[in-house]
PADRENDO-467630 format. One record per residue (C-alpha): residue in three letters; chain; x, y, z. Coordinates in steps of 0.001 Angstrom, whole numbers, plus 500000, padded with zeros to 6 digits. Layout:
BEGIN
<rec code="ALA" unit="A" X="X" Y="Y" Z="Z"/>
...
***
This chain:
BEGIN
<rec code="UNK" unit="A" X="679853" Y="280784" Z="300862"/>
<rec code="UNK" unit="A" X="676431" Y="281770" Z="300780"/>
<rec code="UNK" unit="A" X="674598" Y="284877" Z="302060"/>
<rec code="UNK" unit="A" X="672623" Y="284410" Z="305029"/>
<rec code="UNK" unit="A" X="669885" Y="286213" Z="302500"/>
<rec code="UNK" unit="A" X="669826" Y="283394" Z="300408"/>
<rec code="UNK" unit="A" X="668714" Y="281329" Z="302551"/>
<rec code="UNK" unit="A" X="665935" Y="278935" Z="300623"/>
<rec code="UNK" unit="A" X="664376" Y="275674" Z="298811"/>
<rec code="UNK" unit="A" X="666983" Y="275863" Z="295928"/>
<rec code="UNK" unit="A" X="669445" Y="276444" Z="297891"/>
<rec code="UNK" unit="A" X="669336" Y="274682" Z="301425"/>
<rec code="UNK" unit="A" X="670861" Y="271300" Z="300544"/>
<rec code="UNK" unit="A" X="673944" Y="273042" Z="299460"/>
<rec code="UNK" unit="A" X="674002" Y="274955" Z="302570"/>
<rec code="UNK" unit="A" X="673610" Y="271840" Z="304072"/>
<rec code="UNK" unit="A" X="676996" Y="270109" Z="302756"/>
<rec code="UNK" unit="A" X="678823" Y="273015" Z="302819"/>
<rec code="UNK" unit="A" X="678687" Y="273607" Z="306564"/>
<rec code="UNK" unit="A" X="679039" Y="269572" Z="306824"/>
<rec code="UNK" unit="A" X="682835" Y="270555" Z="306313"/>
<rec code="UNK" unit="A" X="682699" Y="272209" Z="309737"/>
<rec code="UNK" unit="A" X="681851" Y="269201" Z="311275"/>
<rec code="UNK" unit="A" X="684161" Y="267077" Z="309649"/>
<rec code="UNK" unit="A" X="686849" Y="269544" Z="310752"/>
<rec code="UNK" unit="A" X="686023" Y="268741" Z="314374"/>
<rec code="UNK" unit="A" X="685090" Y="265265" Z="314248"/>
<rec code="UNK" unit="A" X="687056" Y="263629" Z="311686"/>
<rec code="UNK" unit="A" X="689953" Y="265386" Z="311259"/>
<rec code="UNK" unit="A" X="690553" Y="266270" Z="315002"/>
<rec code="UNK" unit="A" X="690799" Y="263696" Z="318415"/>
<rec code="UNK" unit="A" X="688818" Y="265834" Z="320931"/>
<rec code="UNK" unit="A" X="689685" Y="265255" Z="324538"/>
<rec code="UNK" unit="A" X="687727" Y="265830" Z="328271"/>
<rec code="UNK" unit="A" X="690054" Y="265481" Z="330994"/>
<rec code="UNK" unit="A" X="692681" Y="263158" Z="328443"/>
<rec code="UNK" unit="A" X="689749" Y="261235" Z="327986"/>
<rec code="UNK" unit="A" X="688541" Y="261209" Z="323785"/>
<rec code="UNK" unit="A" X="685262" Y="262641" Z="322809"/>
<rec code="UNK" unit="A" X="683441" Y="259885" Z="320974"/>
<rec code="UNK" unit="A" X="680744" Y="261148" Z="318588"/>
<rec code="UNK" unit="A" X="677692" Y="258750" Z="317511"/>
<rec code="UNK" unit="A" X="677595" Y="258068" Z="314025"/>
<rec code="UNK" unit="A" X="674317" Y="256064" Z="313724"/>
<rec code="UNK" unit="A" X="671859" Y="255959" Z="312537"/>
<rec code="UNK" unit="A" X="672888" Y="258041" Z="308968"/>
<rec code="UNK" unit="A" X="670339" Y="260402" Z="307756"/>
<rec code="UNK" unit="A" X="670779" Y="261183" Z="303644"/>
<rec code="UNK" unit="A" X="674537" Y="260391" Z="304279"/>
<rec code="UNK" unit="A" X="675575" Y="262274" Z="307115"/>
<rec code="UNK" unit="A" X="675858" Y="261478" Z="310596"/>
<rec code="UNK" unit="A" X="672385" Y="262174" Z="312912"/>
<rec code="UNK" unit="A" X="674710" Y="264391" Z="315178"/>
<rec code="UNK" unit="A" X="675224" Y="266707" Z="312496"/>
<rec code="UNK" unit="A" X="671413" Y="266874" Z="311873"/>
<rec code="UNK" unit="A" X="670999" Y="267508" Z="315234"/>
<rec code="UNK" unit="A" X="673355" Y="270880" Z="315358"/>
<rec code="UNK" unit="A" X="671324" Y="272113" Z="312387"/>
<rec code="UNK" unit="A" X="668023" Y="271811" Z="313464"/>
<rec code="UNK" unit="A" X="665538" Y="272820" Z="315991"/>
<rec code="UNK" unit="A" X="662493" Y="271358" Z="317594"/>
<rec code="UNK" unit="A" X="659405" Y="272125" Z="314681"/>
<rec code="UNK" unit="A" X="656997" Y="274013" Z="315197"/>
<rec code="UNK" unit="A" X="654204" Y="273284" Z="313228"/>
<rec code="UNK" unit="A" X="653749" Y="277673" Z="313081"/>
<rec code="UNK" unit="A" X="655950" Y="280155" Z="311636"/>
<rec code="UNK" unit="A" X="659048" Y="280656" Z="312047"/>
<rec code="UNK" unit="A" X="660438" Y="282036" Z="315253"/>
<rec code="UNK" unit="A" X="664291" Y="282586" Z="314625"/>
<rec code="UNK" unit="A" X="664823" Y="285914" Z="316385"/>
<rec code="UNK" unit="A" X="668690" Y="286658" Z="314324"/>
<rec code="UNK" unit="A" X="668196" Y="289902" Z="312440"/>
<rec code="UNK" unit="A" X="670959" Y="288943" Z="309779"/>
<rec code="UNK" unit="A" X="668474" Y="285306" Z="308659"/>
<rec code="UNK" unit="A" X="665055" Y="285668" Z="306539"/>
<rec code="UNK" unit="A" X="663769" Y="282364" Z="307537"/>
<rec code="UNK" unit="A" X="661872" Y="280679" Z="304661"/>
<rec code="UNK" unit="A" X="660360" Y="277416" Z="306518"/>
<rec code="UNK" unit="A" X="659429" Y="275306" Z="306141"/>
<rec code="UNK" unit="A" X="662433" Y="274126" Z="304054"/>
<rec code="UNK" unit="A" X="661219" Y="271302" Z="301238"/>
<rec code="UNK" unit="A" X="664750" Y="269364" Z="301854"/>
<rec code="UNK" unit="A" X="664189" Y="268407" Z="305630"/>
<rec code="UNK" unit="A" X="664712" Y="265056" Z="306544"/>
<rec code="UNK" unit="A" X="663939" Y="264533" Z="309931"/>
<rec code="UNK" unit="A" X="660293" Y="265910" Z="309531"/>
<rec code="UNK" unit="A" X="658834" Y="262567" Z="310207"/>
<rec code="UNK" unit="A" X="660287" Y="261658" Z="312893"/>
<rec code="UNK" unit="A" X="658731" Y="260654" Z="316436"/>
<rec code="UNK" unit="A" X="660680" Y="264159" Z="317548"/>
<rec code="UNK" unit="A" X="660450" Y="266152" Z="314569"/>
<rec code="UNK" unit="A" X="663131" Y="268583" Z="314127"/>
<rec code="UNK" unit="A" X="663355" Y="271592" Z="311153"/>
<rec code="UNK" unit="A" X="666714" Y="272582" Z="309944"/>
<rec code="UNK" unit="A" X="667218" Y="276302" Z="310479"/>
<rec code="UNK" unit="A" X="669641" Y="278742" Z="309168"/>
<rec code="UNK" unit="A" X="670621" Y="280391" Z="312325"/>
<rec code="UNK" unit="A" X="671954" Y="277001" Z="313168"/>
<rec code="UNK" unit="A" X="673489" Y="276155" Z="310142"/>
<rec code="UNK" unit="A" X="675764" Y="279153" Z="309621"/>
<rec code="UNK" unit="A" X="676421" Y="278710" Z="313620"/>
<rec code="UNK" unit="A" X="678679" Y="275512" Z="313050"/>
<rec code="UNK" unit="A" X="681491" Y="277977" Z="311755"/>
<rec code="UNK" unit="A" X="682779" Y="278051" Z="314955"/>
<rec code="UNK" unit="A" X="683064" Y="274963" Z="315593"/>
<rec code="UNK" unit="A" X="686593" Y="274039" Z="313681"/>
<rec code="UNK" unit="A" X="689535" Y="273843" Z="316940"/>
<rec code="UNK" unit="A" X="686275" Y="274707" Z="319587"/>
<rec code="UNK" unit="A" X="688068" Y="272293" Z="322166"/>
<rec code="UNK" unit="A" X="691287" Y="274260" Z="321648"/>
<rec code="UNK" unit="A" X="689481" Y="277700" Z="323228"/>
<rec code="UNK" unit="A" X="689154" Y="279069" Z="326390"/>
<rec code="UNK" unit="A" X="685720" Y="277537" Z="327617"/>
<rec code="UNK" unit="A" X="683182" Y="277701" Z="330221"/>
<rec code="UNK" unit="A" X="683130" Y="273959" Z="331176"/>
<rec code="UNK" unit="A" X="680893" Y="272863" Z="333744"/>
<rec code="UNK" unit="A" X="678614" Y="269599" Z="334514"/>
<rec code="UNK" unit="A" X="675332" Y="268861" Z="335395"/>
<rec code="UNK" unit="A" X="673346" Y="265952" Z="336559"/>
<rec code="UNK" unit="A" X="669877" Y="266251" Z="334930"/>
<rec code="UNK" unit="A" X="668137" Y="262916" Z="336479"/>
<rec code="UNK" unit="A" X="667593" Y="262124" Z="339794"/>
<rec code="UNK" unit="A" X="669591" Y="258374" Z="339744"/>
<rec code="UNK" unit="A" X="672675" Y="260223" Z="338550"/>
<rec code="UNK" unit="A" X="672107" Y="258651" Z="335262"/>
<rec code="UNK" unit="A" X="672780" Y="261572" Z="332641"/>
<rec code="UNK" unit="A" X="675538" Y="263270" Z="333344"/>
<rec code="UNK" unit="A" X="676358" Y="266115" Z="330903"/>
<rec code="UNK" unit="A" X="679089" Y="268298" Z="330266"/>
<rec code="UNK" unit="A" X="678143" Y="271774" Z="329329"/>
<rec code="UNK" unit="A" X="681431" Y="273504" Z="326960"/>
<rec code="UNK" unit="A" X="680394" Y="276998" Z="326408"/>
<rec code="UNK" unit="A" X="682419" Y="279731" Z="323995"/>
<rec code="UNK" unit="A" X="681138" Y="283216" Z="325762"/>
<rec code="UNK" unit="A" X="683152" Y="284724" Z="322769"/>
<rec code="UNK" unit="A" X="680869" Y="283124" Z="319773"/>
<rec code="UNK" unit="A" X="677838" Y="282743" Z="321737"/>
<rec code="UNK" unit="A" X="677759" Y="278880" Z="321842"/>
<rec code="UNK" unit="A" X="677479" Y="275682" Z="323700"/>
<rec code="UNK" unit="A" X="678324" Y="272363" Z="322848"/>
<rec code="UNK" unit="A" X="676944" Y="269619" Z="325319"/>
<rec code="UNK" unit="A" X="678742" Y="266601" Z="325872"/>
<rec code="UNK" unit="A" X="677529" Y="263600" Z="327891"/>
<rec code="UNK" unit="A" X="679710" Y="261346" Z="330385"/>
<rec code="UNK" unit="A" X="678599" Y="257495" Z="330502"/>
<rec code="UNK" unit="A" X="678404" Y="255126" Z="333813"/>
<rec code="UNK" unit="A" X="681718" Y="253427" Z="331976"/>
<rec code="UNK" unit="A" X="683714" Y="256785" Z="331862"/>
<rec code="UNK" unit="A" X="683134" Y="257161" Z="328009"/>
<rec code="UNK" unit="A" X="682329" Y="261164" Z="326521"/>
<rec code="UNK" unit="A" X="680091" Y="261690" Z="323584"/>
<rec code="UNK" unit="A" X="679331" Y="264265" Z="321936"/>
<rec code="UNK" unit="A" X="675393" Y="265584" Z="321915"/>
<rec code="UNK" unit="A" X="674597" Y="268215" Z="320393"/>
<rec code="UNK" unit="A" X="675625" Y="272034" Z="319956"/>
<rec code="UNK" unit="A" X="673781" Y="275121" Z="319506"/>
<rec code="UNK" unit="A" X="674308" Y="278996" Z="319354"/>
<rec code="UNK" unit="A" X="673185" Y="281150" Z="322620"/>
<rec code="UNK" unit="A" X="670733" Y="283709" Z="320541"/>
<rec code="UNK" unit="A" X="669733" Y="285636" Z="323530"/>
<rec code="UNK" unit="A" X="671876" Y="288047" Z="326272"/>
<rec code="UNK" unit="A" X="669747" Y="286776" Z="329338"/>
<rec code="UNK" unit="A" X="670514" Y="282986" Z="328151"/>
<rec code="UNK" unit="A" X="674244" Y="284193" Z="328113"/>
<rec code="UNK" unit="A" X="674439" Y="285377" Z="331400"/>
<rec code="UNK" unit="A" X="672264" Y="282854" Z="332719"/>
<rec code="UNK" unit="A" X="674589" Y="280350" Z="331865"/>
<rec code="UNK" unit="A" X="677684" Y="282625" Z="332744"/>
<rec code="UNK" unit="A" X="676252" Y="282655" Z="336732"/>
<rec code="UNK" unit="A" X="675557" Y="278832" Z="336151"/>
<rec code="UNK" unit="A" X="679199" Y="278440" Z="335418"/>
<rec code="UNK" unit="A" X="680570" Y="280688" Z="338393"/>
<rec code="UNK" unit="A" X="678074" Y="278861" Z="340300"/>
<rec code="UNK" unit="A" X="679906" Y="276246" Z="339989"/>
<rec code="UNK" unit="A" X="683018" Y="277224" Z="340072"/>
<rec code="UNK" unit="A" X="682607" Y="277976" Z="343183"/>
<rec code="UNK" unit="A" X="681882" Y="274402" Z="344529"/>
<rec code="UNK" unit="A" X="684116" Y="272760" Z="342174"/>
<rec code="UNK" unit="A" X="687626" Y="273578" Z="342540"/>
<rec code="UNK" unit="A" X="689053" Y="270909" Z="339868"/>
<rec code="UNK" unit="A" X="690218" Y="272024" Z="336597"/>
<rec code="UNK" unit="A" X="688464" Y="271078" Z="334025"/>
<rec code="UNK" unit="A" X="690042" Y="271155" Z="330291"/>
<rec code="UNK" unit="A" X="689151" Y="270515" Z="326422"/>
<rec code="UNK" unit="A" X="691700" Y="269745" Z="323751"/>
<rec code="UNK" unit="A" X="691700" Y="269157" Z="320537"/>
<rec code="UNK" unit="A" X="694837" Y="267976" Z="318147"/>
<rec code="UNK" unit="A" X="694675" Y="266728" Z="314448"/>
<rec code="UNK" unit="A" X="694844" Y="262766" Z="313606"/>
***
């Protein structure tokens, strides 16, 4: 593995497929479950051979200025030459901190985690399902569909102590009003 020092152009595809592994560890190799209902993941469109999803946990929203990654332990070189979803409609930059953050993610639906949902339109339309590690500092979202079907959306690390305990009084919150257990599992293929 590489040091988060080394972070740069040589070096970032590498980084790249070597945290891929992580994701194929809890996608792939792994049935994920919501309430004994499977966690589907999307695997189209494919960007440079790997699935958009994983893109999407190693990336951020660009900003066209310099870097703001606040980790002390990351020298941030972007922008990074290998970045493929640059040109998009969204663009998105991939970014270190977020990178090296996907070594939690192997057996993440077999930990005790802050589960809670949230309705973020007005129709009732999205629901999401928010599956937060307080111990590693990070939150995978999940979305339920009108037909009962969970997919995965993205995942991201919680960089900041007034985040965490935003999202810790979210989760008591409701807690409070929701007295149904909510659980995540995860057991190999």
């Amino acid at each position: 593995m590489l040091d988060n020092y080394e972070y740069n152009d040589e070096n970032i595809r590498l980084l790249v497929d070597s945290h891929y592994q992580n994701y194929i560890n809890l996608f792939f190799n792994h049935i994920n479950y919501y309430n004994k209902i499977e966690i589907y993941r999307k695997r189209f469109p494919d960007v440079d051979g790997y699935e958009k999803s994983y893109f999407h946990l190693i990336t951020k929203e660009y900003k066209p200025s310099d870097c703001d990654c606040m980790s002390p332990f990351v020298i941030c070189n972007h922008p990074f030459s290998y970045n493929p979803l640059i040109d998009e409609k969204m663009p998105r930059e991939l970014c270190p901190i977020r990178i090296t953050a996907t070594n939690c993610l192997p057996n993440y639906f077999n930990r005790d985690l802050k589960i809670w949902t949230k309705v973020l339109s007005k129709q009732g339309l999205k629901k999401r399902i928010l599956c937060f590690d307080d111990k590693n500092d990070y939150m995978i979202i999940l979305e339920e569909r009108k037909n009962g079907d969970i997919y995965f959306v993205t995942g991201y690390p919680i960089e900041y102590s007034s985040r965490k305990r935003r999202l810790i009084k979210e989760y008591e919150n409701f807690k409070k009003q929701n007295h149904t257990q909510i659980k995540t599992e995860s057991i190999p293929r």
